[in-house]
N, C-alpha and C positions, 0 to 999 in steps of 0.2 A: 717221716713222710717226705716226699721228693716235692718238692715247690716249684714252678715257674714262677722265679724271680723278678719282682717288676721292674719296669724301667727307672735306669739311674743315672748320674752325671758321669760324667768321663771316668774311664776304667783307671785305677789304678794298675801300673804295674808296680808274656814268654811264648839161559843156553845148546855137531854130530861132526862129520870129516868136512863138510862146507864149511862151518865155522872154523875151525883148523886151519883151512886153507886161506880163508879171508883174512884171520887175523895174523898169519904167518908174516904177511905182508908186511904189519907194522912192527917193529919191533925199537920201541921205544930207548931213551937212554934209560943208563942205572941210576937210581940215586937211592938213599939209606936213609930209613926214618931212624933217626937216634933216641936214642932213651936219656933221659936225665942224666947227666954228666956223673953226679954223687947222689945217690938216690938218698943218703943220710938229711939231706938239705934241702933235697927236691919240696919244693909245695906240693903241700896236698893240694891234687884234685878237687875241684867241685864234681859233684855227681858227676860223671861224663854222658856213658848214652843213658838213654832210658832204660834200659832193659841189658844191652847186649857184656856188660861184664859179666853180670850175674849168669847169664846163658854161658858164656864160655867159662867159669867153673863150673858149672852144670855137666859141660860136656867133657871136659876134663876129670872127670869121676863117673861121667858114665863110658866114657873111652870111646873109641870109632865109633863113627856114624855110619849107616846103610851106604851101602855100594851105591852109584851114581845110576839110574838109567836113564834113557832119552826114551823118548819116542816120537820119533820122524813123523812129520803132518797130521800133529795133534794126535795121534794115539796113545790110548790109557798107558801109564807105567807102571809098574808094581815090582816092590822089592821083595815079594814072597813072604812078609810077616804078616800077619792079622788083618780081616780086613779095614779101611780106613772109609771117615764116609765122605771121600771126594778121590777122585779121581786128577792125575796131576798131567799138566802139556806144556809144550815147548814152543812160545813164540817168537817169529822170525823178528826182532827187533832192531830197528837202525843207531847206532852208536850215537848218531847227535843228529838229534832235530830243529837246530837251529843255523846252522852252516850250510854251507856247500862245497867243502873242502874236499881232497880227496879220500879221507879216512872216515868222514861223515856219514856215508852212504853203508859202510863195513855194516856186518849184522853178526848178534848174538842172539843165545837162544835164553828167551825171557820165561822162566818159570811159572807157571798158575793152574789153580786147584779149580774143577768145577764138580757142585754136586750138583745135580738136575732130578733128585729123587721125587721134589715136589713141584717142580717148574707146570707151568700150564700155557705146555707150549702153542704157536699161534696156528689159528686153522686146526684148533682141535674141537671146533664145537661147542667150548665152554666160554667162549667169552674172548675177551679182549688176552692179547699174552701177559702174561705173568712179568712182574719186575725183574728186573737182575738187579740182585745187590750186591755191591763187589769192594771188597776189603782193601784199601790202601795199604797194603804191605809195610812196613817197617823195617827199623837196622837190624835185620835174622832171617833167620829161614824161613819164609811164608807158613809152612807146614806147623812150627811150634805156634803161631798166631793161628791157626785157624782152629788150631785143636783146644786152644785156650780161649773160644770165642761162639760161645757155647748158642750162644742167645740170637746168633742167627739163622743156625740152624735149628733152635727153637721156636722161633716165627714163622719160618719157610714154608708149612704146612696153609697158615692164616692167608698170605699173601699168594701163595702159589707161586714163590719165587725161586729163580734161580741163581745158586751163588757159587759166587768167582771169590777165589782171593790170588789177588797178584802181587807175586815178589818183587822189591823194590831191587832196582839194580845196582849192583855190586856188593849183594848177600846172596845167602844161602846157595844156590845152584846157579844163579844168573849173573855170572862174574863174569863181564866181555872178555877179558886176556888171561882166565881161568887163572892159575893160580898165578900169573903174572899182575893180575888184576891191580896189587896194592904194591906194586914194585916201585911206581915213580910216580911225579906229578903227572907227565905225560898220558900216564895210564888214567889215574884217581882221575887228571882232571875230567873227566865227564861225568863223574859221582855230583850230582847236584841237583838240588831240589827241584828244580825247574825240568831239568831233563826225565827226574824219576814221573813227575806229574805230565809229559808231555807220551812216557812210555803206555800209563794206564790210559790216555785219551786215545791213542790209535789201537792199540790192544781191545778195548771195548768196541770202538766202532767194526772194527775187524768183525772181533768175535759177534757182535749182534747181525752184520751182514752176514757172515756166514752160517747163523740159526735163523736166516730170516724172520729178526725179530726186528727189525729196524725200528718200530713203533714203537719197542717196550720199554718202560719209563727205567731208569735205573737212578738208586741212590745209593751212595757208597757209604761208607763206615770203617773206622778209624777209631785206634786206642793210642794214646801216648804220640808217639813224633806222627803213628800212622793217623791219630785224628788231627794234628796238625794240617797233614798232606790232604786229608779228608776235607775238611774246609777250605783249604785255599783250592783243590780241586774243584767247589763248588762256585769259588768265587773264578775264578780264572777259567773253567770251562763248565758252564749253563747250559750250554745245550747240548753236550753230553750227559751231566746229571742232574737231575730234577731237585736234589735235596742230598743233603750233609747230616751224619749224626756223628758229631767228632765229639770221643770221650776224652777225658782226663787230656786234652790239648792245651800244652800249657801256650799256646801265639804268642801271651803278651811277655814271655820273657827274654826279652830285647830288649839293648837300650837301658833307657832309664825307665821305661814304663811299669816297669813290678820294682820296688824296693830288692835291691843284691840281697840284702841276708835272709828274704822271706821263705826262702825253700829251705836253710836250715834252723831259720826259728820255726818253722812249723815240724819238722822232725821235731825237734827239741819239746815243744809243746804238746807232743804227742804222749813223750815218755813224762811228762810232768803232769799229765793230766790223770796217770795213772796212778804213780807215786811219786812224790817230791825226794825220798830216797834213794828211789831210782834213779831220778832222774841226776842228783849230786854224785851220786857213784860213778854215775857214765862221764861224769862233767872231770871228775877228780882221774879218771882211769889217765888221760895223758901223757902228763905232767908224772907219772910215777914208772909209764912204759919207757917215757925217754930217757929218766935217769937210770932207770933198770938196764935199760939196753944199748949206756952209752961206750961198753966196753964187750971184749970177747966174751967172755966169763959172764958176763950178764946178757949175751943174747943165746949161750945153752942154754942158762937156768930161763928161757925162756921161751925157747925153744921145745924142755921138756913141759913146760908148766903149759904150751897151746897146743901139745902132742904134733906138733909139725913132722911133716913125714921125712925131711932133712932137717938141719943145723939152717935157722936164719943166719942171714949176713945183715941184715937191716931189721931197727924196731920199727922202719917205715916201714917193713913188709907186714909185720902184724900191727900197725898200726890202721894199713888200707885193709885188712881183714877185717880189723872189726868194726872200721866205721862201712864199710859195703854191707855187713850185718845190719850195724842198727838203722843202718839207712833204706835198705830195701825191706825191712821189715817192718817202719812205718807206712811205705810204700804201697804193700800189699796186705796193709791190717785187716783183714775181710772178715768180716763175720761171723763166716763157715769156714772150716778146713778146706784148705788151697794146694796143688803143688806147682804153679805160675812159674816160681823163679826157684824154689824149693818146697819140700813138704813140709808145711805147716799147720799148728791146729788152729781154731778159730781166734779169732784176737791174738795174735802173736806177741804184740806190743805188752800185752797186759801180761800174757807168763812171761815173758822176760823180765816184766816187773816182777813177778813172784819169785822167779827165780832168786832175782839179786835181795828181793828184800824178806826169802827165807832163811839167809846166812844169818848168823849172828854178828854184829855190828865191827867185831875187831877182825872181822876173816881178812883175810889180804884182796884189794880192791879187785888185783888183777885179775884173781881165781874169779870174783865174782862175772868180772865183765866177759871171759873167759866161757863160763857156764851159762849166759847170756847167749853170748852169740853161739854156743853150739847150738841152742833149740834153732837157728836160722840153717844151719851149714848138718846138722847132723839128729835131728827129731826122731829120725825113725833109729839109729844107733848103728846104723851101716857103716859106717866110717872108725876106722883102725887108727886112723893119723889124717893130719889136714894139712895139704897142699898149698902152703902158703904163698911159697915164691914159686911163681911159674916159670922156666927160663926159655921157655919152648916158644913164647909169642912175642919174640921182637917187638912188633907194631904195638901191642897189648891187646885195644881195644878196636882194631883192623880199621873198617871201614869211617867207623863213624868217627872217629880218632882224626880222619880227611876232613870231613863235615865239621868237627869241632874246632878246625885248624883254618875254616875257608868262610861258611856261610852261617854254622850254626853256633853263632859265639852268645852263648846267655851267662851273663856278668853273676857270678855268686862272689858275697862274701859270706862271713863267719863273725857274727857280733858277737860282744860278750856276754849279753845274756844266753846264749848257745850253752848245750852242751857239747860241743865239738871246740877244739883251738879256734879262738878267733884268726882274721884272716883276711887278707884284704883281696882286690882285682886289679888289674891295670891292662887298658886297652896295650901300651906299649910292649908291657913283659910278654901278654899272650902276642904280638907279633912277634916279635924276637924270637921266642920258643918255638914258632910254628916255623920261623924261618930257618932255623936250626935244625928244625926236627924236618919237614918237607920242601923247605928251599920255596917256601909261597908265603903269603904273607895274606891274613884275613881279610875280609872285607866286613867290616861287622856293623855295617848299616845297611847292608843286603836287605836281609830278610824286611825288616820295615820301606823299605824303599819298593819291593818286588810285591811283598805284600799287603802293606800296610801294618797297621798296631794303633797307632795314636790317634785318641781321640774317636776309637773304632765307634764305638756305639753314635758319634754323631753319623760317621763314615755309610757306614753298614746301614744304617735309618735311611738314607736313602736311596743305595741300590743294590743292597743285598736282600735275599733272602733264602727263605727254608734251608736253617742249620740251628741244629740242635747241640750248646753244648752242655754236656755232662759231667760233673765235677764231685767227688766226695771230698770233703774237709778236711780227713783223716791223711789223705794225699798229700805230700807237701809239693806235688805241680801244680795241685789246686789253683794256687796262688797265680798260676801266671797263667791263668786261661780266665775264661769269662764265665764273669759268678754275674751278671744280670742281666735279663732281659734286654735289647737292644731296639726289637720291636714286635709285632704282630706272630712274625713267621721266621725271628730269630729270638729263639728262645735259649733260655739258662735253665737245664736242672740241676740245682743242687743240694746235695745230704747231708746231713750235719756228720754220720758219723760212715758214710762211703768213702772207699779208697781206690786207688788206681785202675781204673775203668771196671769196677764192679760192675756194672751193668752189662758189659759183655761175656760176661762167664754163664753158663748154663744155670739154669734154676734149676733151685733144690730145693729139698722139703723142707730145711732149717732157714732157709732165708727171711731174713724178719719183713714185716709187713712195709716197712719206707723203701724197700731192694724192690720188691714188687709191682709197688705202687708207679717207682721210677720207670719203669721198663712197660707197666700201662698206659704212662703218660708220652713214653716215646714211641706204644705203637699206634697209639691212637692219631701221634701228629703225624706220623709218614702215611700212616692210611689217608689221612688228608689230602696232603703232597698228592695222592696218586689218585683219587678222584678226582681234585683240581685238574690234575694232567691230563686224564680220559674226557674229565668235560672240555677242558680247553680244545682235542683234540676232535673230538665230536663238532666242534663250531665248525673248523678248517674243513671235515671235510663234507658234514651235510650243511 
């Protein structure tokens, strides 16, 4: 069952031819995001984005995406497949809202989905207008988040609302210098938190003056980095949203406030919760890949043993294979079968445990870890060979790769209780590397500085409210978001055994009764939110 958590001491810690023409104008220097000099040496990565590797093999196996269309002064687009249930537009967006430069004022066209099938619109007789609840978009294609965000479109009838989900800028289709977009700092630099949160503020006001809805309360909603944006949207602008429901946000991982090795001790204690066999299998696979694959001859016979659709050159390369496996499928351990980041059946975690601990004890480690992560990367058996090393994506991880290099630095290490190599962080190395790699150098007390972190719950007690966060345990960002109550009207729900923003995925018939209960308990608090709103608003004007 989902709990509102009570209050506790200080958190532990995480785009037509106008635009063409406008941007012709600028045309920035070149500069070359480098790749690790010896990828044999390279450290491993911590997680990088939330979401966006796993998307880009996703779409690397499912191959080209839909033709681009625009549609000039917000009209509907369609790429002629099935129909979808929103409808997608093109806002005029200013490049930077904090300047007055002469590149400032430039515009691209900002992506966002509306469905208005249940909206109740204003001056229709039935009452006060319907809310807009509008999605904080993420490092991806708004399009893949709103299809995977089930459960707003499941309420929409309740509220009578209308919903928006808008693309964050410099993904999916709202790339200001289109595919020049991630060419240099010049360009990236307006990829930034501040600016993506300053795009949804005039984009909403826009869009509600233009459905003369100017009254209608709006509260937004956010999974992963998008409940991040979700929250600080609510703290940073209040009178444009009434209320925040930011899931699986991990804020508090800055800094020193979450413990560095907590996101992958809680992987690790995910596969050990299931079997302690399992979990020393995945622990010992390392240390046998590296010696395996520290010669030619040992990265075919290795190559044939993970059916790679070429010859590795690196056991890094199957190395980040299959920790992106066991890691996003802690991640998205759901209850019910998922295809979020792949198709999966219900508990993933747990057959991977069967997997490994159906072998007989002397099988060779790697076959087992091997037949592990294929339930991640290949469940349904579509898969002939597996795309190991990508060469095709210079940047790797594109955008957010900017963000991890500038404002979004959250420190991991690798303890030795892990099943992963231990591993350490260093503020210094990651400057260096970022300087190396984008010629900028972090700022990695940003985010706590811009938004706060420390000592939130005293923070927030006194002039935050209505935000809702939501966390499954099973998550390992669990850990750097807020697991407790902070006051009245900022609430914690959390699940023992939910994982990354469960509660935003559509209800289904197999959801167990704590998934339910959670998503009763968040619609009952925003219904709050939004009688509070109408009565407030009833004062002002009779």
């Amino acid at each position: 069952m989902a709990t509102a958590a009570s209050s506790a001491p200080p958190l532990l810690a995480f785009l037509p031819l106008l635009l063409l023409l406008l941007l012709a104008a600028f045309s920035p220097a070149t500069a070359t995001a480098a790749r690790p000099s010896n990828p044999k040496k390279a450290p491993f990565p911590a997680v990088a984005p939330l979401h966006l590797q796993a998307l880009r093999q996703q779409r690397a196996r499912a191959g080209s995406s839909a033709a681009k269309h625009v549609a000039a002064d917000g009209a509907s687009a369609s790429d002629g497949t099935a129909a979808k249930p929103f409808t997608a537009h093109y806002f005029p967006q200013e490049l930077d809202h904090f300047t007055f430069t002469p590149n400032a004022s430039m515009l691209f066209y900002q992506k966002y989905l509306v469905n208005d099938t249940f909206w109740r619109r204003p001056g229709g007789g039935k009452g006060a207008a319907g809310p807009l609840f509008v999605y904080t978009g993420n490092e991806g294609d708004i399009e893949w988040f709103a299809t995977n965000t089930g459960f707003m479109f499941d309420i929409a009838p309740k509220f009578g609302a209308l919903l928006v989900f808008i693309e964050h800028r410099f993904y999916g289709e709202s790339k200001p210098f289109g595919n020049d977009s991630y060419k240099s700092a010049q360009t990236l630099g307006y990829l930034t938190s501040t600016q993506a949160l300053a795009d949804f503020a005039v984009l909403i006001r826009s869009l509600k003056h233009n459905l003369s809805a100017e009254d209608a309360p709006v509260v937004v909603f956010g999974g992963s980095y998008g409940g991040m944006l979700a929250s600080w949207f609510r703290l940073k602008y209040p009178h444009v949203a009434i209320g925040a429901l930011a899931s699986s946000a991990p804020i508090l991982q800055f800094d020193y406030i979450t413990p560095w090795s907590s996101f992958y001790d809680a992987v690790s204690q995910d596969y050990k919760s299931e079997s302690l066999n399992c979990f020393s299998v995945l622990k010992a696979t390392w240390d046998v890949l590296d010696e395996r694959g520290a010669n030619d001859k040992g990265l075919l016979e290795l190559s044939k043993l993970f059916k790679a659709c070429k010859t590795v050159k690196y056991a890094y390369s199957i190395r980040n294979w299959l920790w992106t496996a066991f890691t996003y499928t802690a991640m998205v351990d759901y209850p019910t079968p998922a295809n979020f980041l792949e198709n999966l059946p219900a508990y993933p975690v747990k057959e991977m445990c069967k997997i490994i601990d159906g072998y007989p004890t002397n099988t060779d480690i790697l076959e087992k870890a091997f037949a592990a992560a294929s339930l991640y990367y290949n469940y349904t058996g579509n898969l002939t060979c597996n795309p190991i090393e990508d060469e095709d994506d210079p940047h790797g991880l594109g955008g957010w790769q900017w963000q991890a290099c500038t404002e979004m630095i959250m420190p991991m290490t690798v303890s030795n209780e892990s099943m992963f190599p231990p591993s350490s962080f260093s503020y210094h190395d990651r400057s260096e590397e970022c300087l190396e790699s984008w010629g900028v150098r972090p700022r990695p007390h940003w985010v706590t500085t811009e938004y706060g972190g420390y000592k939130i719950d005293k923070v927030l007690k006194r002039f935050g409210s209505n935000i809702i966060f939501s966390n499954g345990m099973r998550d390992p960002w669990s850990r750097g978001g807020v697991l407790k109550n902070i006051s009245s009207s900022i609430i914690a729900l959390v699940t023992e055994k939910g994982a990354h923003h469960l509660d935003f995925r559509s209800a289904t018939k197999g959801d167990p009764d704590w998934v339910i209960e959670q998503r009763r308990q968040e619609v009952e608090i925003m219904q709050g939110w939004i009688d509070q709103y109408h009565q407030d608003m009833a004062e002002i004007y009779y």
